[in-house]
C-alpha positions as CSV (number, residue, x, y, z in Angstrom):
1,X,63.1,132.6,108.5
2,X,65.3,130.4,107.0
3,X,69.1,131.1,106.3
4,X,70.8,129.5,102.5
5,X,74.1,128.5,103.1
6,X,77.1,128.0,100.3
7,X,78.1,125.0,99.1
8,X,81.5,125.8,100.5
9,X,80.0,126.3,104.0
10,X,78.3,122.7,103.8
11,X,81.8,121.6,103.1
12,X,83.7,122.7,105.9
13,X,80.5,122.2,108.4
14,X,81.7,118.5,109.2
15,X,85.5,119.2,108.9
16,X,86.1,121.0,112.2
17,X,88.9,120.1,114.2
18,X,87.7,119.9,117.3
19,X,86.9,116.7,119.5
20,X,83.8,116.0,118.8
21,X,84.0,112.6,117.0
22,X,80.6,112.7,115.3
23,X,81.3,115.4,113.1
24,X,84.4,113.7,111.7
25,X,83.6,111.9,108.6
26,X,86.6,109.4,109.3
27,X,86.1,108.7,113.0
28,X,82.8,107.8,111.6
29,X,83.7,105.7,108.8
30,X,86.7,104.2,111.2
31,X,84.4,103.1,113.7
32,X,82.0,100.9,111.5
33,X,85.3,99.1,110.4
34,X,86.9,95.7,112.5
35,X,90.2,96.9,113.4
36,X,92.9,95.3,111.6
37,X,96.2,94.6,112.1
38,X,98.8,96.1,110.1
39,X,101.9,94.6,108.9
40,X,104.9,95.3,110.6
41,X,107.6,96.3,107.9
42,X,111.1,94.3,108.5
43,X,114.3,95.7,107.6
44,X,115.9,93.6,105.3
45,X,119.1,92.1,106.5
46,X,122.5,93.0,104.7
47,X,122.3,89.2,102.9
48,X,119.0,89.5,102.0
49,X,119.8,92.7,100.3
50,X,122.3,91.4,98.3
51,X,120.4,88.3,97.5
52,X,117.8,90.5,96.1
53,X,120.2,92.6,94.2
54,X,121.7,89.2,92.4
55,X,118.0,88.3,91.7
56,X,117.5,91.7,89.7
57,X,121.7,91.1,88.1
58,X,120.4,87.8,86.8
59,X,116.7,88.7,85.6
60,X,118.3,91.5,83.5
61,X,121.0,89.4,81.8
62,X,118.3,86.5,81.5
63,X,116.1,89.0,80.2
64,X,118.3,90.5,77.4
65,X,119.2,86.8,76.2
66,X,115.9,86.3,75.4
67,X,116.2,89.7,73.4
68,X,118.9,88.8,71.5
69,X,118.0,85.1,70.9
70,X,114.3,86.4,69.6
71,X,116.4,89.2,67.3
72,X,119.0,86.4,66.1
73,X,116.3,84.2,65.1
74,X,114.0,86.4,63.3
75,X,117.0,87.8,61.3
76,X,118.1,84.5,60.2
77,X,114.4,83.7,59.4
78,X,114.2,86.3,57.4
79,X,117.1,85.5,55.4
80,X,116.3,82.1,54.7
81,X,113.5,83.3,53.4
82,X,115.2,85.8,51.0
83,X,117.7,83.2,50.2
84,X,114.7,80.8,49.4
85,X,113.3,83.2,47.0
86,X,115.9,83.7,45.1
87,X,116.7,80.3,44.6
88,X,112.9,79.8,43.2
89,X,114.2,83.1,40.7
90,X,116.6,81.0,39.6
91,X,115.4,77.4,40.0
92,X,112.1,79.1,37.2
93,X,114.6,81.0,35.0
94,X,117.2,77.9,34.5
95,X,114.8,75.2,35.4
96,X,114.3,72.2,33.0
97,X,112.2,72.7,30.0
C-alpha cells in the first residue's frame, strides 16, 4: 500500500529542527562550501566620522553648482537664441534692398 502525501508535508519533511544534520538543507549546502572569512566591521573613529560627514557637506554643494551652472547656461543659451531671432526679424524687414 502506498501512502500520497501533500505537498505541504514534503515541505516541512526536511525542515525539522532536530540534530540531525542531513536533513537540513543548509547544513547541507554549508558543508560543500570552503569556509570563508568574514570581514570584521570597524567602528569608525570620531575623525573619521567627521571626515566622512565633510565629504558628503562638500559633494552636495559641489553637486548643486553643477546644477545651477548647467541651469544658468541653458537659460542664457536660450536667450541668445531668442535674441538672435529677432535680430534676423528685423535685419529681413529693414535689411538693404
Amino acid at each position: 500500500m502506498r501512502f500520497s502525501t501533500s505537498w505541504l508535508a514534503r515541505l516541512l519533511r526536511g525542515r525539522r529542527l532536530d540534530r540531525n544534520l542531513l536533513r537540513r538543507h543548509r547544513a547541507r549546502r554549508a558543508a560543500r562550501r570552503v569556509p570563508r572569512r568574514r570581514a570584521v566591521r570597524r567602528a569608525c573613529r570620531r575623525d573619521q566620522l567627521t571626515g566622512r560627514a565633510q565629504l558628503a557637506a562638500g559633494g552636495a554643494v559641489g553637486g548643486l553648482a553643477a546644477v545651477l551652472i548647467t541651469a544658468g547656461w541653458l537659460v542664457r543659451r536660450s536667450l541668445d537664441r531668442r535674441r538672435l531671432s529677432g535680430w534676423d526679424a528685423e535685419w529681413l524687414a529693414n535689411g538693404p534692398r
